[in-house]
CHARMM internal coordinates of N, CA and C (Angstrom, degrees):
IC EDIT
DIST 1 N 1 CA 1.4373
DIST 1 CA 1 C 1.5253
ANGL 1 N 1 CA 1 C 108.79
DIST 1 C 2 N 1.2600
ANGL 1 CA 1 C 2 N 109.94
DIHE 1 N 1 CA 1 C 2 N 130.40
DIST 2 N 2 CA 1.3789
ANGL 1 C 2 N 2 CA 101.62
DIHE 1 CA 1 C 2 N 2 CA 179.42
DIST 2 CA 2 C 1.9766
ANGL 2 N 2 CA 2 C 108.01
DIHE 1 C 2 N 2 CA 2 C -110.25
DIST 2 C 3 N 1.4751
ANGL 2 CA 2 C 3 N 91.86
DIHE 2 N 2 CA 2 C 3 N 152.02
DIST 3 N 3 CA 1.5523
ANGL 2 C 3 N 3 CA 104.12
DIHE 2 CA 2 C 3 N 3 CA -173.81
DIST 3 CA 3 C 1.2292
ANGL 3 N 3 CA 3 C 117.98
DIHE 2 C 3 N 3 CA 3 C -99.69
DIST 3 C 4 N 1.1111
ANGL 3 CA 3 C 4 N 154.41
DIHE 3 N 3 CA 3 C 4 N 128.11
DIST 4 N 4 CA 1.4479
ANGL 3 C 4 N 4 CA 155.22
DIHE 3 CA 3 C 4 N 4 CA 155.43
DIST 4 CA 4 C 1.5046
ANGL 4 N 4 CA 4 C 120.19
DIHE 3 C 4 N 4 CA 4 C -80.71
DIST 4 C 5 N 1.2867
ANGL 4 CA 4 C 5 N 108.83
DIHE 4 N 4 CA 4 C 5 N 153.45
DIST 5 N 5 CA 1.5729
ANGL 4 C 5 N 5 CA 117.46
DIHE 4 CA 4 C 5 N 5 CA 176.92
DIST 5 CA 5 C 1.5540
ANGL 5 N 5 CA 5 C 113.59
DIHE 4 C 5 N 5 CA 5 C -78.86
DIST 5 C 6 N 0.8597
ANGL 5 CA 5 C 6 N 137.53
DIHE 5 N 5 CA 5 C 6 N 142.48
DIST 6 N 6 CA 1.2450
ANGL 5 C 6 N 6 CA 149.93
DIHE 5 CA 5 C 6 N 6 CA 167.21
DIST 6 CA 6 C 1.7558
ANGL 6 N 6 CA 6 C 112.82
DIHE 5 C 6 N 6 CA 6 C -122.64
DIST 6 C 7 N 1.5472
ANGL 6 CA 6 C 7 N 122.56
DIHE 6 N 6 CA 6 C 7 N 100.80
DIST 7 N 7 CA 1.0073
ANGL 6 C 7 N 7 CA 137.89
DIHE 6 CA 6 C 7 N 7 CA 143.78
DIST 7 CA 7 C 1.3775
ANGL 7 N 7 CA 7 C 140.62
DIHE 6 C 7 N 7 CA 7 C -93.93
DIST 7 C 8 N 1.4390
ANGL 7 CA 7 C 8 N 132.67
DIHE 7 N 7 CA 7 C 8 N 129.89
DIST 8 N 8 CA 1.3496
ANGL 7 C 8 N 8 CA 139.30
DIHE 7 CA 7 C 8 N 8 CA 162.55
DIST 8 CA 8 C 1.5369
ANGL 8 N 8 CA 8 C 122.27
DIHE 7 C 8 N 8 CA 8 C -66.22
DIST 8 C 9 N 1.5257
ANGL 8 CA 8 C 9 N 105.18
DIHE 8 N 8 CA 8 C 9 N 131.53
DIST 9 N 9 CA 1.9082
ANGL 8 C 9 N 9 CA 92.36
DIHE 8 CA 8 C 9 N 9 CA 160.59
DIST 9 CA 9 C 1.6212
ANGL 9 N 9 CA 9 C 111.26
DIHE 8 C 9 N 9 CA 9 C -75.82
DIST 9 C 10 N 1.0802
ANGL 9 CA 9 C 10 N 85.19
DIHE 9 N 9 CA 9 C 10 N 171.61
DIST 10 N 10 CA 1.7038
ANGL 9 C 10 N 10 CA 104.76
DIHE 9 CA 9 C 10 N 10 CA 166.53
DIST 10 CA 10 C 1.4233
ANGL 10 N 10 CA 10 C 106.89
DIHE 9 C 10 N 10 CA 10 C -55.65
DIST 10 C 11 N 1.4172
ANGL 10 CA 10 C 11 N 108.94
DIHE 10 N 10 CA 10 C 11 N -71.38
DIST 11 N 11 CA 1.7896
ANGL 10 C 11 N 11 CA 93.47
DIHE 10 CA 10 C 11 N 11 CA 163.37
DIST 11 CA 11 C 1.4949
ANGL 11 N 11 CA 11 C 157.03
DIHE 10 C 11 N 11 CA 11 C -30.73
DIST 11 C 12 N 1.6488
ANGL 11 CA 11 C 12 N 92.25
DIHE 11 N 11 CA 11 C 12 N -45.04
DIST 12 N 12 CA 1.6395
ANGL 11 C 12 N 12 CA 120.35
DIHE 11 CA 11 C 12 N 12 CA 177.87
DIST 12 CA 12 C 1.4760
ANGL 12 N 12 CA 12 C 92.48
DIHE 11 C 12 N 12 CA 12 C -62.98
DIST 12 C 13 N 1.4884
ANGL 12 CA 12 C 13 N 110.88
DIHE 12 N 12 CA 12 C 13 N -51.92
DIST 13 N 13 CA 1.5976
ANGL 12 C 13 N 13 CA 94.48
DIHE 12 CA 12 C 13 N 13 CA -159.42
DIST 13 CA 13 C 1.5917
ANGL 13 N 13 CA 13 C 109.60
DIHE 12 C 13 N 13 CA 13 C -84.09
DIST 13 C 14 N 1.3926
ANGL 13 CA 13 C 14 N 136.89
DIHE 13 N 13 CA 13 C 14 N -28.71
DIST 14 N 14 CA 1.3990
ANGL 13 C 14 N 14 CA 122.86
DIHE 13 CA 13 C 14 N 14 CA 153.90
DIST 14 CA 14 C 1.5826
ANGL 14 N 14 CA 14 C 121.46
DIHE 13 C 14 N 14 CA 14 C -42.03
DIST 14 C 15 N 1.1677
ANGL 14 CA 14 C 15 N 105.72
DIHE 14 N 14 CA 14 C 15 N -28.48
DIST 15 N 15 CA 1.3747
ANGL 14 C 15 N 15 CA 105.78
DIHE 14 CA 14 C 15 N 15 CA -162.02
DIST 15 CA 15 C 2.0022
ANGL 15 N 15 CA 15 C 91.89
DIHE 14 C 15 N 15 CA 15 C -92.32
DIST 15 C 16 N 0.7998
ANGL 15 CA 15 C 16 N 114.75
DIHE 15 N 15 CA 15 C 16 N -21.89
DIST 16 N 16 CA 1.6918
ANGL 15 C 16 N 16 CA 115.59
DIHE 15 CA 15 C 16 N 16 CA 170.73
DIST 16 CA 16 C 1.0679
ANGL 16 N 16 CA 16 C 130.08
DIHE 15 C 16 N 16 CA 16 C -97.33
DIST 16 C 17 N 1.8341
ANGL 16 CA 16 C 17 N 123.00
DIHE 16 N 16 CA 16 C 17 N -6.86
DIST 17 N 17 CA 1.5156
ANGL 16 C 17 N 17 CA 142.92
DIHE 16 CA 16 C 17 N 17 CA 131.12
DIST 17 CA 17 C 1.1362
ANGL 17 N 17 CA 17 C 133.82
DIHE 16 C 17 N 17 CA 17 C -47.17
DIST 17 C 18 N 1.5817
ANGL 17 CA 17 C 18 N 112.90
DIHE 17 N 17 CA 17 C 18 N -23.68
DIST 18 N 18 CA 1.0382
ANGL 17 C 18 N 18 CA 127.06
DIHE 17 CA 17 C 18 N 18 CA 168.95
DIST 18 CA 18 C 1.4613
ANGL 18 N 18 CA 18 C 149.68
DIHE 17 C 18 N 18 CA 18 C -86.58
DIST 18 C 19 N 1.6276
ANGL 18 CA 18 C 19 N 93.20
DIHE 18 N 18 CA 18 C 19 N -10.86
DIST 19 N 19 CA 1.4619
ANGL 18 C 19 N 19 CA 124.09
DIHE 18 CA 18 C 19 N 19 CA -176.74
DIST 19 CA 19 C 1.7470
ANGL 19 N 19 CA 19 C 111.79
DIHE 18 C 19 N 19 CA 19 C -93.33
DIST 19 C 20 N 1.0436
ANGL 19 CA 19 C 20 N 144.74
DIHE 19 N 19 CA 19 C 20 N -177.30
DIST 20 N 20 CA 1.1698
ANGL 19 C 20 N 20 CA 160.77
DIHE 19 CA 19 C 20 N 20 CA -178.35
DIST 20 CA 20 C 1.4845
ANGL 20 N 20 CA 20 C 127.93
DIHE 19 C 20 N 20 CA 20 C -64.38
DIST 20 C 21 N 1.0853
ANGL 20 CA 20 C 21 N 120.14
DIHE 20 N 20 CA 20 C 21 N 76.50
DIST 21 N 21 CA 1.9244
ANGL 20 C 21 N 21 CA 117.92
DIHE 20 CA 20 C 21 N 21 CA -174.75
DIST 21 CA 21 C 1.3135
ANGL 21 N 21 CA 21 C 121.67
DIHE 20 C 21 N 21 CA 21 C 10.23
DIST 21 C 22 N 1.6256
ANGL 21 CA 21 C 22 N 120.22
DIHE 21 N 21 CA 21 C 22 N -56.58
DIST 22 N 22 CA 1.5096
ANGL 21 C 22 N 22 CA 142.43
DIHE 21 CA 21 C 22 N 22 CA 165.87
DIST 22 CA 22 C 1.5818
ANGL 22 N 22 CA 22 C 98.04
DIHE 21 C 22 N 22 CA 22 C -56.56
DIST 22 C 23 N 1.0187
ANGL 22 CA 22 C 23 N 134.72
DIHE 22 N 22 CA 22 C 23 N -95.74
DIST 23 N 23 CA 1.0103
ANGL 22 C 23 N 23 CA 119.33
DIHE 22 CA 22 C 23 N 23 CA 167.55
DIST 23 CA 23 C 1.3849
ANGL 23 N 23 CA 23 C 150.79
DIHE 22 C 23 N 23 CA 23 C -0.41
DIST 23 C 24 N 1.0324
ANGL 23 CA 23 C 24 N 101.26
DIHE 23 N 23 CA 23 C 24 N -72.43
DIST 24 N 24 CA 2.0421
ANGL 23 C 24 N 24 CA 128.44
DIHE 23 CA 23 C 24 N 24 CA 156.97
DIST 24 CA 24 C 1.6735
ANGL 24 N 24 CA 24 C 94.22
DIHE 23 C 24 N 24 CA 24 C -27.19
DIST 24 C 25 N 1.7214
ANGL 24 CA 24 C 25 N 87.31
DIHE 24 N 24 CA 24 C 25 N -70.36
DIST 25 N 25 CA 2.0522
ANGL 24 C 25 N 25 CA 93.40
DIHE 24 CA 24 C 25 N 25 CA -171.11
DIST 25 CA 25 C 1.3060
ANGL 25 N 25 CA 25 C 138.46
DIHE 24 C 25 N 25 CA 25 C -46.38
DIST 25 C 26 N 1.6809
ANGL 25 CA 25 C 26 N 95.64
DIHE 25 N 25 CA 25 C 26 N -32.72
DIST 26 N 26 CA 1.3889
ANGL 25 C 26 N 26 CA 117.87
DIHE 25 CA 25 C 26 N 26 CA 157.36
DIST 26 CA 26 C 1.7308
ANGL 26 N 26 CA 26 C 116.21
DIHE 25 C 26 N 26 CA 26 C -49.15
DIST 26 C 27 N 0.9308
ANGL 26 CA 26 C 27 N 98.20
DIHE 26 N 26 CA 26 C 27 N -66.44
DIST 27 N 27 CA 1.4340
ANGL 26 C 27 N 27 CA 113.89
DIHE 26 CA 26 C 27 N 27 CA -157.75
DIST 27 CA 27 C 1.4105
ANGL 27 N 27 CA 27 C 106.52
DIHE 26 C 27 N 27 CA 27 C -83.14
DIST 27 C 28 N 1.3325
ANGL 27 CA 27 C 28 N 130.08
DIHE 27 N 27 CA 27 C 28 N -10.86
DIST 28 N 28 CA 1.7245
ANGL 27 C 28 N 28 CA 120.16
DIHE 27 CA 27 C 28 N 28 CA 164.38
DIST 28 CA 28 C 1.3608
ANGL 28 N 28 CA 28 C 94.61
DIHE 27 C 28 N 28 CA 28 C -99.24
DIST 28 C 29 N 1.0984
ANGL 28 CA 28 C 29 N 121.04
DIHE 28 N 28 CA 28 C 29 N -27.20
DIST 29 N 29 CA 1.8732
ANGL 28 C 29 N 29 CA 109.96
DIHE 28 CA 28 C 29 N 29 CA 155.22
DIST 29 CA 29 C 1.3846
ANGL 29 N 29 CA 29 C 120.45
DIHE 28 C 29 N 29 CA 29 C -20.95
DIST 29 C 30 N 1.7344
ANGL 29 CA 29 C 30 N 92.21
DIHE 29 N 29 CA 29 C 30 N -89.99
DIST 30 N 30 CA 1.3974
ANGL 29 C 30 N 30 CA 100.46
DIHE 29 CA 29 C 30 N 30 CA 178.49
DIST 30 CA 30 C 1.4623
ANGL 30 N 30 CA 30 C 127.68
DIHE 29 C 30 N 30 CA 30 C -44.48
DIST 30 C 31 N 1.5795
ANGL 30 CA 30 C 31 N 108.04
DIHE 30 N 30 CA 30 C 31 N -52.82
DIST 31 N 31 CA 1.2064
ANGL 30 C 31 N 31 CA 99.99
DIHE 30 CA 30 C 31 N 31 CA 171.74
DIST 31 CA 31 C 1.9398
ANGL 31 N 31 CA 31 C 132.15
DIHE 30 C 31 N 31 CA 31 C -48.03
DIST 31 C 32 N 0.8549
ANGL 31 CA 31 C 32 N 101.50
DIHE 31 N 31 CA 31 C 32 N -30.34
DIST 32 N 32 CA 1.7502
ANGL 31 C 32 N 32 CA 115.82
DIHE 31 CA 31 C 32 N 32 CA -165.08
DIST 32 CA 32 C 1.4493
ANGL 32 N 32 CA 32 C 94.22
DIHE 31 C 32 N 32 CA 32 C -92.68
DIST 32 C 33 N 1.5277
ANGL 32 CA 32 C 33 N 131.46
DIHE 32 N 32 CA 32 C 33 N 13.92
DIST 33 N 33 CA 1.0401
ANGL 32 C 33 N 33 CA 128.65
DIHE 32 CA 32 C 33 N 33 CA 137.06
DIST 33 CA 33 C 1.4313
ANGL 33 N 33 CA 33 C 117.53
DIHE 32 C 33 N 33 CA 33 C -91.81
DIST 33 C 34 N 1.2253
ANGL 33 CA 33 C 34 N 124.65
DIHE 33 N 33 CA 33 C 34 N -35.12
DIST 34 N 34 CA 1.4126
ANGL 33 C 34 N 34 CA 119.84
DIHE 33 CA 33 C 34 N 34 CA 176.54
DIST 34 CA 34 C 1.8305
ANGL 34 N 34 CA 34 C 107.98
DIHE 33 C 34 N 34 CA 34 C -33.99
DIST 34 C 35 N 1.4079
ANGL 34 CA 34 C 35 N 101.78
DIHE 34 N 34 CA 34 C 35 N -45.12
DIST 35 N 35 CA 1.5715
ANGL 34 C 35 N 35 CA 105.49
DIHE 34 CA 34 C 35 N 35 CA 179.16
DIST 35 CA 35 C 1.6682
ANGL 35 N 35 CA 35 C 119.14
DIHE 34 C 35 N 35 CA 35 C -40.20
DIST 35 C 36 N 1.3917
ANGL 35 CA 35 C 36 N 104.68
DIHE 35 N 35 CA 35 C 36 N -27.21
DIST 36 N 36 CA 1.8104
ANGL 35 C 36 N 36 CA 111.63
DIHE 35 CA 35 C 36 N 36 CA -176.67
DIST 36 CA 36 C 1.1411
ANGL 36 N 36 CA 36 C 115.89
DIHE 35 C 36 N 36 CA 36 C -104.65
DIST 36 C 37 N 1.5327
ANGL 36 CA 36 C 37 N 121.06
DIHE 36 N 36 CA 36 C 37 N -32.91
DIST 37 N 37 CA 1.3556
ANGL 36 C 37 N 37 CA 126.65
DIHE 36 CA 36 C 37 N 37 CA 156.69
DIST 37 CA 37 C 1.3406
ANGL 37 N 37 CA 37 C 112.75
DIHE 36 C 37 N 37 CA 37 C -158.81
DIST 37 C 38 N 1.9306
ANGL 37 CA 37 C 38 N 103.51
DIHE 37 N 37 CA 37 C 38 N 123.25
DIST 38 N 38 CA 1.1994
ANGL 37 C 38 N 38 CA 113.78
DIHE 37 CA 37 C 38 N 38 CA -163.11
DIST 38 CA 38 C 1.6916
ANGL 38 N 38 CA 38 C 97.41
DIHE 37 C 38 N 38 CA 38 C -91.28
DIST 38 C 39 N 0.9459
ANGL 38 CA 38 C 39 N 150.89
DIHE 38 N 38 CA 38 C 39 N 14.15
DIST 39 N 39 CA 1.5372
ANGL 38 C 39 N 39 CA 154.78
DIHE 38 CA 38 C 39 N 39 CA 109.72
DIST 39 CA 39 C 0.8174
ANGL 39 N 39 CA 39 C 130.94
DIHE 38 C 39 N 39 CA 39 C -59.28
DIST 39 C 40 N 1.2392
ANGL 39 CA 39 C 40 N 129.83
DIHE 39 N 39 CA 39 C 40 N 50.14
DIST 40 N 40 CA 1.8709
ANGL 39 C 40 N 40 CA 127.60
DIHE 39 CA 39 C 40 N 40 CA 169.49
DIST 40 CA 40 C 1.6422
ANGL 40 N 40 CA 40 C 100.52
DIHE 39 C 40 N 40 CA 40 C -38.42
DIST 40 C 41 N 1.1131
ANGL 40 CA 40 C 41 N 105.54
DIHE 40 N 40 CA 40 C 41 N 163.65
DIST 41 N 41 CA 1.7260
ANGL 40 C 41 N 41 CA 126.25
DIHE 40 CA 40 C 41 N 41 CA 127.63
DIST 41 CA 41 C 0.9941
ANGL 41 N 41 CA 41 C 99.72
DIHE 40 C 41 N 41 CA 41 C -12.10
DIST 41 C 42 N 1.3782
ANGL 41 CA 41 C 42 N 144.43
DIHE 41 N 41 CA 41 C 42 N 153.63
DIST 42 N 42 CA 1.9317
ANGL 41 C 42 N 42 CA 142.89
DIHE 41 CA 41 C 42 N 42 CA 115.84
DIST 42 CA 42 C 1.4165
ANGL 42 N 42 CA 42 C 103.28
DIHE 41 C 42 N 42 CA 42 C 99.23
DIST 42 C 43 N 1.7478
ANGL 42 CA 42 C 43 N 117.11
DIHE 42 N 42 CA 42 C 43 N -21.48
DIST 43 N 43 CA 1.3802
ANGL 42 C 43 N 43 CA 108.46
DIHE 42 CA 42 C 43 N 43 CA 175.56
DIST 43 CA 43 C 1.7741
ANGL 43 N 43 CA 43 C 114.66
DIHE 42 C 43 N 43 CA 43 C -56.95
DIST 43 C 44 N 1.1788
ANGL 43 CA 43 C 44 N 125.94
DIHE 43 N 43 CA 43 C 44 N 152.14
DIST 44 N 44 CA 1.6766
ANGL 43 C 44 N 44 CA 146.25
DIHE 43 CA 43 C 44 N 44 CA 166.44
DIST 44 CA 44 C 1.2826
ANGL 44 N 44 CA 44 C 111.31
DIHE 43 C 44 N 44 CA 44 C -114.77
DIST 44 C 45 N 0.9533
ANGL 44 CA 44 C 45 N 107.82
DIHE 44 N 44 CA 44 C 45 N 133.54
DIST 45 N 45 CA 1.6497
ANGL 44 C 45 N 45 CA 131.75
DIHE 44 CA 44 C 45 N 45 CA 170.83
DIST 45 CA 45 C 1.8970
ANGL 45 N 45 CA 45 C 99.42
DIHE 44 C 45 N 45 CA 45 C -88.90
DIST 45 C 46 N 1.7031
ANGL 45 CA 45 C 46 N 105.05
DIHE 45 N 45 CA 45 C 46 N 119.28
DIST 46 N 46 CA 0.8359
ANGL 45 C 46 N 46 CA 85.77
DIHE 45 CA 45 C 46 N 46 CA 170.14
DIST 46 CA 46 C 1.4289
ANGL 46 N 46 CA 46 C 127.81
DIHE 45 C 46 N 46 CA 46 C -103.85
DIST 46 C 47 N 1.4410
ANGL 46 CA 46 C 47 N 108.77
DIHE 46 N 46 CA 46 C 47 N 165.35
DIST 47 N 47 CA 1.2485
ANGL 46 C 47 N 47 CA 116.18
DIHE 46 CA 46 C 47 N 47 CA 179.13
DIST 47 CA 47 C 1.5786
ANGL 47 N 47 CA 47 C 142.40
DIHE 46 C 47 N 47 CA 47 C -50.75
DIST 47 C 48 N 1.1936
ANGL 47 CA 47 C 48 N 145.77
DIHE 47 N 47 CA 47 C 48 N 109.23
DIST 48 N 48 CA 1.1387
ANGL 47 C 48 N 48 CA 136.48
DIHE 47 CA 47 C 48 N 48 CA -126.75
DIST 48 CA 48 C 1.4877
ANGL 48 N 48 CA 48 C 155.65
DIHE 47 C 48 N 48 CA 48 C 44.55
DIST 48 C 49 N 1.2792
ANGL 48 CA 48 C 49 N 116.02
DIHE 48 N 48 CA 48 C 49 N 4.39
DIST 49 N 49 CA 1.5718
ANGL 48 C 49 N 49 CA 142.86
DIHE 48 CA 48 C 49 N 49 CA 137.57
DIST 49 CA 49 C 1.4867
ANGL 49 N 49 CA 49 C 108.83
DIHE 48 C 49 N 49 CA 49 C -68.68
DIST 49 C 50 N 1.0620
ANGL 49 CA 49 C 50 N 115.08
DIHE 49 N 49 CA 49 C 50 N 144.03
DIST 50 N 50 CA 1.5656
ANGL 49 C 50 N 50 CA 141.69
DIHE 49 CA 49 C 50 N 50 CA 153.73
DIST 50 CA 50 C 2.2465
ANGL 50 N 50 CA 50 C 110.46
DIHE 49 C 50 N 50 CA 50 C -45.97
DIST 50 C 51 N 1.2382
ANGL 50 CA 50 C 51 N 70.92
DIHE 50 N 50 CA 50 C 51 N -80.07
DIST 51 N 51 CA 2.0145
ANGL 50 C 51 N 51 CA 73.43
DIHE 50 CA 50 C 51 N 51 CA -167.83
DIST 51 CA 51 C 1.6398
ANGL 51 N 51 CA 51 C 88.90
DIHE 50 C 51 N 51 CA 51 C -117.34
DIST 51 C 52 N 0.9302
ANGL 51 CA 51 C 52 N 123.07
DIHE 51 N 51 CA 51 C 52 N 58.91
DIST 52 N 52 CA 1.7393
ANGL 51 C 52 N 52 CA 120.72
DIHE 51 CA 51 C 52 N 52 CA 153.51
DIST 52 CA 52 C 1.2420
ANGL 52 N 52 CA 52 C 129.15
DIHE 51 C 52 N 52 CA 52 C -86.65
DIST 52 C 53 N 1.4026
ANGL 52 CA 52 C 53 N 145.17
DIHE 52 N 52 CA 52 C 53 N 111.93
DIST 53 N 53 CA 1.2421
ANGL 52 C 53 N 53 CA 110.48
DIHE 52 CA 52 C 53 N 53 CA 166.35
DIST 53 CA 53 C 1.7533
ANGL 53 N 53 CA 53 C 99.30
DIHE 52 C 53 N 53 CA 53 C -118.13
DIST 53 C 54 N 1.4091
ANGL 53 CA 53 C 54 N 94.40
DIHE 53 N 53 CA 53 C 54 N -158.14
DIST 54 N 54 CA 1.8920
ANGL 53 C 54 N 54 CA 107.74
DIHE 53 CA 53 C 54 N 54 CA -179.23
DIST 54 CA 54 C 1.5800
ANGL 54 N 54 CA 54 C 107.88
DIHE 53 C 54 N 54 CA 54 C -138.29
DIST 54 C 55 N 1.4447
ANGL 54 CA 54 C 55 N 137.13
DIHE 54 N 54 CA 54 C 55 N 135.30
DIST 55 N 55 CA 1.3082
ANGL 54 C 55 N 55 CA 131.70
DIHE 54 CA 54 C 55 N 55 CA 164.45
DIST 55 CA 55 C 1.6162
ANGL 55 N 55 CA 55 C 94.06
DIHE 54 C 55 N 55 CA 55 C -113.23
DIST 55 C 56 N 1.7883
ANGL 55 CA 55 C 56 N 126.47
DIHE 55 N 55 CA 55 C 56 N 144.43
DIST 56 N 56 CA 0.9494
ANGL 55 C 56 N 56 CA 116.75
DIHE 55 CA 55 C 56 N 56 CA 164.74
DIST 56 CA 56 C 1.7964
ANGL 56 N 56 CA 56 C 108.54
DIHE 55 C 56 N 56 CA 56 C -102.54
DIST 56 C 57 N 0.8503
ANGL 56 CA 56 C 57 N 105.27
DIHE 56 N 56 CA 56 C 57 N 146.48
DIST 57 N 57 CA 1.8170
ANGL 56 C 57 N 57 CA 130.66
DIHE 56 CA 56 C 57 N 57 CA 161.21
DIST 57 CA 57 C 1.1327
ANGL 57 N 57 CA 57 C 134.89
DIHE 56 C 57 N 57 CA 57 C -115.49
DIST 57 C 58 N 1.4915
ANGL 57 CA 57 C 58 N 118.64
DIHE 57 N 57 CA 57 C 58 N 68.23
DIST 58 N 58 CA 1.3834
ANGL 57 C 58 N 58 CA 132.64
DIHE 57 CA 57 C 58 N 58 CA 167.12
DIST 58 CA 58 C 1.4330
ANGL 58 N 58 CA 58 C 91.71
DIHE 57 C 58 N 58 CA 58 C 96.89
DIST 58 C 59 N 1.5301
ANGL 58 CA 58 C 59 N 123.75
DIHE 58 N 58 CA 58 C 59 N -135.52
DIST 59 N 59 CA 1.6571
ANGL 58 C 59 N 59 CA 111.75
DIHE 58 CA 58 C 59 N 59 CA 173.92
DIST 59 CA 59 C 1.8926
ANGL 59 N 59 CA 59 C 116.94
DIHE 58 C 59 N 59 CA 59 C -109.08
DIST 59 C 60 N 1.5680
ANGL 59 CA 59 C 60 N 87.54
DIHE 59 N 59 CA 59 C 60 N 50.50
DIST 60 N 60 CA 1.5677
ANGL 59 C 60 N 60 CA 99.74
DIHE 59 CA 59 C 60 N 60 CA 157.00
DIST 60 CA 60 C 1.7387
ANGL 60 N 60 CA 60 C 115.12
DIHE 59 C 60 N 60 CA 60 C -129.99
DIST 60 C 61 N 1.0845
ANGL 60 CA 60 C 61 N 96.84
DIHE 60 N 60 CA 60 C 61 N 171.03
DIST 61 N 61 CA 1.4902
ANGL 60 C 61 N 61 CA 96.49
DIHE 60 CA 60 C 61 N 61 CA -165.09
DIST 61 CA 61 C 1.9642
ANGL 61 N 61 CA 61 C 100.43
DIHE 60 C 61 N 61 CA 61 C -124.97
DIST 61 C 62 N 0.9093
ANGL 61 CA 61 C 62 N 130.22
DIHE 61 N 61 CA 61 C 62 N 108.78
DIST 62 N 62 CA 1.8116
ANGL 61 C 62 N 62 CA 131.80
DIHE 61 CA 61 C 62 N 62 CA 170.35
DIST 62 CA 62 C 1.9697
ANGL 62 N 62 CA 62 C 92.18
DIHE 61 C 62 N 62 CA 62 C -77.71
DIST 62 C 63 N 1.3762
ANGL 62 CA 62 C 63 N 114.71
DIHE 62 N 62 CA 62 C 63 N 118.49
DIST 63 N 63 CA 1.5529
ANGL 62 C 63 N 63 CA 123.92
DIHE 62 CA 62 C 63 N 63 CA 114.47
DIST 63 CA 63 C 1.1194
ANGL 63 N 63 CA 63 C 153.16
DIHE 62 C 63 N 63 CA 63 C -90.28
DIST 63 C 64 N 1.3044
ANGL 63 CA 63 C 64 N 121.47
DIHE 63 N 63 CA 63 C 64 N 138.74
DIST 64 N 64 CA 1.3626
ANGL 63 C 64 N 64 CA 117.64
DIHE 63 CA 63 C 64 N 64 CA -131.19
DIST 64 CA 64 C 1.9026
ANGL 64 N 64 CA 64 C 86.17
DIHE 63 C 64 N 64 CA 64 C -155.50
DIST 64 C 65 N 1.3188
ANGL 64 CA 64 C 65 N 111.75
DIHE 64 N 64 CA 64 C 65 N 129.45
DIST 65 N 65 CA 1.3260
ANGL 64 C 65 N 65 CA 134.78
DIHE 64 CA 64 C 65 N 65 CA 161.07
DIST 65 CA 65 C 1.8193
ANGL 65 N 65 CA 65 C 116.12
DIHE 64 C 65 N 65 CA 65 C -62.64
END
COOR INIT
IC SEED 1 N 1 CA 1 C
IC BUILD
């Protein structure tokens, strides 16, 4: 099984300090799965980037390299 890194910017993570405990939990959830597979289900590649994609979580959206 291979593992991947999962890092935050400085931004991402103010901007996810700032939101709702429930929330928060959600969303370093999801992310700290990206570490096992950075293709979930539901992930998008986005459009005009190289290696971008998007997972949504409720009505937020994680991008992710």
């Amino acid at each position: 099984m291979t593992i991947y890194w999962v890092e935050y910017t400085p931004a991402a993570a103010r901007q996810i300090r700032k939101l709702n405990k429930t929330i928060q939990a959600r969303l370093k959830s999801k992310i700290a799965m990206l570490s096992e597979n950075p293709r979930p289900h539901g992930s998008k590649k986005l459009k005009g980037f190289e290696n971008s994609y998007r997972i949504r979580v409720g009505d937020y959206r994680v991008i992710y390299l």
